[in-house]
C-alpha positions as CSV (number, residue, x, y, z in Angstrom):
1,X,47.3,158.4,27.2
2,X,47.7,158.2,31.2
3,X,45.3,155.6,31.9
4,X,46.2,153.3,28.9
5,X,50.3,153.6,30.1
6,X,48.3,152.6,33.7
7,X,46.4,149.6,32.2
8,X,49.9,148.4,30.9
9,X,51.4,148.7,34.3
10,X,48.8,147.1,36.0
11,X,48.9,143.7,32.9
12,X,52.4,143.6,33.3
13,X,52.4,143.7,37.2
14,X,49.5,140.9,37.4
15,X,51.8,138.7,34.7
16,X,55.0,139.2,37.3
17,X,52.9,138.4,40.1
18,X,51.6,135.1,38.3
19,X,54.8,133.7,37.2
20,X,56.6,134.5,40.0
21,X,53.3,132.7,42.2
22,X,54.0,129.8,39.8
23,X,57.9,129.6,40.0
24,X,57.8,130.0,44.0
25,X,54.8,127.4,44.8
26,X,55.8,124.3,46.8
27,X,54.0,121.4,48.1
28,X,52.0,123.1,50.7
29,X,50.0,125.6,48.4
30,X,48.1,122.4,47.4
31,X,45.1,121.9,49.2
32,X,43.9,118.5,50.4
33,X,41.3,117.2,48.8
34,X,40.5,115.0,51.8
35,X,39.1,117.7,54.0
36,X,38.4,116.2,57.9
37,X,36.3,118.2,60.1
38,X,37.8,118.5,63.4
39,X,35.0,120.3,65.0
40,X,34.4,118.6,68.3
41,X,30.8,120.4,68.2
42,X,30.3,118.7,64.3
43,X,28.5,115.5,65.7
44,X,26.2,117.5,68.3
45,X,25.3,120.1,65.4
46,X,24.2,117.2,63.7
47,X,22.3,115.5,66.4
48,X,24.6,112.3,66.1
49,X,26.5,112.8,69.1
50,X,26.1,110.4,72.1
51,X,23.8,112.0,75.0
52,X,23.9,111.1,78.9
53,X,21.3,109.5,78.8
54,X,21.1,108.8,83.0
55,X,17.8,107.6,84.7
56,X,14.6,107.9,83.1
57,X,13.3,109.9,85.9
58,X,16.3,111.8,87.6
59,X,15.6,115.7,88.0
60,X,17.7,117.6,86.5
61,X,17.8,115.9,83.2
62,X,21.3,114.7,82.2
63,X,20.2,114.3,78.1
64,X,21.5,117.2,76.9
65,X,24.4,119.1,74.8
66,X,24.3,122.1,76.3
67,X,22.1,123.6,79.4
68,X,21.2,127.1,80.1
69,X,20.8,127.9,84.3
70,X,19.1,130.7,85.6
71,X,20.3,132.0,89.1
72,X,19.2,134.8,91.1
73,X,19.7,136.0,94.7
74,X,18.2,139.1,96.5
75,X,21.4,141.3,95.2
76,X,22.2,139.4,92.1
77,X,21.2,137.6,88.5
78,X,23.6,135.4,86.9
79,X,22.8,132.8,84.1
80,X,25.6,130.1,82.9
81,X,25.6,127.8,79.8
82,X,26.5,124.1,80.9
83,X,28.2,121.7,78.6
84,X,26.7,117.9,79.3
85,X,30.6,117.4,81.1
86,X,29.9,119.8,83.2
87,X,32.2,122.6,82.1
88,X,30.7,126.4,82.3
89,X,30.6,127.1,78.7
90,X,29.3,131.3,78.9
91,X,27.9,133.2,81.4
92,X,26.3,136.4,82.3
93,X,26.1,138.5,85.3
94,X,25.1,141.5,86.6
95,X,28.3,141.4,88.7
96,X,29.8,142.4,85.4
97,X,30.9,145.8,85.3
98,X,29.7,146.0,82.0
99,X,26.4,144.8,82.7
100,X,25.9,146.9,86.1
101,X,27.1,150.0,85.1
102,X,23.8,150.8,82.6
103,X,21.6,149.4,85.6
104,X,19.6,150.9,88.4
105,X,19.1,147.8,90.4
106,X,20.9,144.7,89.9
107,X,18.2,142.2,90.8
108,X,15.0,143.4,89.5
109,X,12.9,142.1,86.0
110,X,15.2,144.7,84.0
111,X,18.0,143.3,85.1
112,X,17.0,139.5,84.8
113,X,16.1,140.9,81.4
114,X,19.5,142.8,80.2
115,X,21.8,139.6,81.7
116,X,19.0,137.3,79.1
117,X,20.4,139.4,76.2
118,X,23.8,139.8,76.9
119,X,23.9,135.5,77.5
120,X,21.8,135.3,74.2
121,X,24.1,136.8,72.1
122,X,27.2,135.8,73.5
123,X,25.6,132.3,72.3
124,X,25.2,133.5,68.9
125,X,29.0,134.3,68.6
126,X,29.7,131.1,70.6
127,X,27.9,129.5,67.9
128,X,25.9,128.0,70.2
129,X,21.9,128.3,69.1
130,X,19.8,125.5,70.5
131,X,19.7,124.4,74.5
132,X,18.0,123.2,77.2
133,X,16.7,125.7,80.1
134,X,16.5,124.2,83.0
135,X,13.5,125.0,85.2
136,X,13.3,125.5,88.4
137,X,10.0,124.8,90.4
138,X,9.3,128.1,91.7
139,X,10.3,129.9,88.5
140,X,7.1,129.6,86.7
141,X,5.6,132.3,88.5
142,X,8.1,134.6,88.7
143,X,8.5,137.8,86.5
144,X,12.3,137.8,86.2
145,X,12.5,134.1,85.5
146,X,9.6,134.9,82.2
147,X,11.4,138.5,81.2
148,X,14.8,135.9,81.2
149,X,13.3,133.3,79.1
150,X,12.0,135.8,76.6
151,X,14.9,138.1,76.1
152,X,16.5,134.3,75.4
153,X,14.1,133.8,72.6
154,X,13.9,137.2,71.1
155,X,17.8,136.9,70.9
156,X,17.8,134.0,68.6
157,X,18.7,130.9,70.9
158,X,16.5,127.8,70.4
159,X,15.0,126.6,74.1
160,X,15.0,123.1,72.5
161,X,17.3,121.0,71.3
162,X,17.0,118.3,68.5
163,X,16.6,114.6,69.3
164,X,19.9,112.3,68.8
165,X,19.8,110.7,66.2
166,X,19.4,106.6,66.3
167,X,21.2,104.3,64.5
168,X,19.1,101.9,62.4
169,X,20.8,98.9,63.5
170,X,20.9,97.7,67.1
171,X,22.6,94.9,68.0
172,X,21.5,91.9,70.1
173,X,18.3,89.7,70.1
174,X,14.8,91.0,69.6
175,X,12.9,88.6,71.7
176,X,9.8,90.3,70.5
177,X,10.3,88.9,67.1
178,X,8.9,85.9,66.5
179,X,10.4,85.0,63.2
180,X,14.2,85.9,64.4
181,X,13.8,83.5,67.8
182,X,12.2,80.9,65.8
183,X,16.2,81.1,63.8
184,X,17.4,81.5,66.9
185,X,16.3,78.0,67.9
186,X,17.0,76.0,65.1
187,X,20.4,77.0,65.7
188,X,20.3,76.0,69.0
189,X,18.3,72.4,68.0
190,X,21.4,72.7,65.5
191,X,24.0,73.0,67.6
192,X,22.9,70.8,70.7
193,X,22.2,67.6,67.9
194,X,26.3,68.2,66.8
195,X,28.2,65.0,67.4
196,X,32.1,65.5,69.1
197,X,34.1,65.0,65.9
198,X,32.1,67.8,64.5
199,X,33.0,70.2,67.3
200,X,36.4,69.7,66.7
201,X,36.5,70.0,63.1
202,X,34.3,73.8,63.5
203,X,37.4,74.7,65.9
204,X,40.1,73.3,63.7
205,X,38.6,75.1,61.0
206,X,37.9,78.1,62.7
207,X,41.4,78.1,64.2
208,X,42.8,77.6,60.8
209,X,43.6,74.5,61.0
210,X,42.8,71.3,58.2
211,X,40.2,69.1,59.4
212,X,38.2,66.2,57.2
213,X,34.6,68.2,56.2
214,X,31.9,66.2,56.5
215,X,28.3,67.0,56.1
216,X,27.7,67.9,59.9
217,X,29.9,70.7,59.3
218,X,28.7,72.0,56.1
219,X,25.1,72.2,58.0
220,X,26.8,74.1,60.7
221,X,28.6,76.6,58.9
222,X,24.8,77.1,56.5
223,X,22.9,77.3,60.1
224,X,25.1,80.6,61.3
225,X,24.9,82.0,57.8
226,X,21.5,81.6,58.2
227,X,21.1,79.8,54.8
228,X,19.2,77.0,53.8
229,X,20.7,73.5,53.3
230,X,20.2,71.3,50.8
231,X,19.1,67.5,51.6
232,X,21.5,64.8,51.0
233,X,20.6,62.2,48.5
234,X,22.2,59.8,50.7
């Protein structure tokens, strides 16, 4: 008897709350069904993004979202995640009281190891997962350089990052293509054999402007659209 006089309650309660949810709705409980990502990290995540591109052989490279730096000194291990503007995006550091305190030295391969774990998975909530590492010369043989790199890897961060994405058109002349200069020429032939009065009528015409069509300018407007022309009869 108590639980169906409950079940009551609870149906009559869920039809108040619905009717009064339907009385008291205004323009702004409807959702958009234009949604726009404003993410500025959307078009990196996809790979569409633009990258500094800088010259092919400057050192360190400047193609690149996001950058991961290793630093160490004889007291010290820091590493930093770089943003292609140049803004310090995370960092670790066993000058962190919350790094040093569960270390015994602050500049040995345990250390270089614990400030690669922290950095890797304050990435992950960053949401930050694929980067560059950039490489010093001297750190392929060292130990806290490698334990770095690994602790890195085994904390989910990708060490590479995909390639941009290309558009399939590019714009201007392909002077390798045979074909596409041979058009290019007729339309110069085309335009160098154009008599005065034919000029003038392309700008009129162009400009908006009336001007008598002739058959000079019919052959013109056919040449830039590429399109063949029928011969006169005349």
């Amino acid at each position: 008897m108590c639980r169906e006089r409950f079940n009551r309650g609870a149906v009559a309660c869920l039809v108040a709350c619905q009717k009064r949810a339907a009385s008291t709705s205004t323009d702004n409980d409807v959702v958009n069904p234009n949604f726009i990502n404003r993410n500025p990290r959307n078009l990196e995540r996809l790979a569409l993004a633009r990258k500094s591109k800088g010259w092919r052989y400057q050192y360190p490279t400047r193609e690149f979202y996001h950058r991961m730096v290793f630093e160490k000194t004889n007291r010290n291990i820091s590493a930093k995640v770089e943003h292609s503007s140049g803004r310090v995006v995370l960092s670790a550091s066993t000058k962190e009281a919350a790094v040093a305190q569960h270390l015994y030295s602050y500049s040995d391969v345990v250390a270089a190891k614990s400030v690669g774990q922290v950095l890797a998975q304050r990435c992950r909530e960053a949401g930050i997962t694929a980067m560059i590492l950039h490489e010093e010369e001297h750190d392929e043989k060292s130990q806290k350089y490698a334990a770095f790199r690994q602790a890195v890897e085994d904390g989910g961060i990708d060490l590479q990052e995909p390639e941009e994405v290309q558009p399939a058109y590019e714009p201007g002349i392909n002077y390798d293509d045979q074909e596409e200069m041979d058009d290019l020429q007729r339309r110069r032939d085309l335009v160098a054999n154009v008599s005065p009065l034919t000029r003038m009528a392309l700008e009129m015409r162009k400009n908006g402007k009336r001007g008598a069509p002739n058959r000079n300018t019919t052959i013109m407007e056919h040449a830039f659209k590429k399109t063949p022309v029928a011969a006169s009869s005349d």
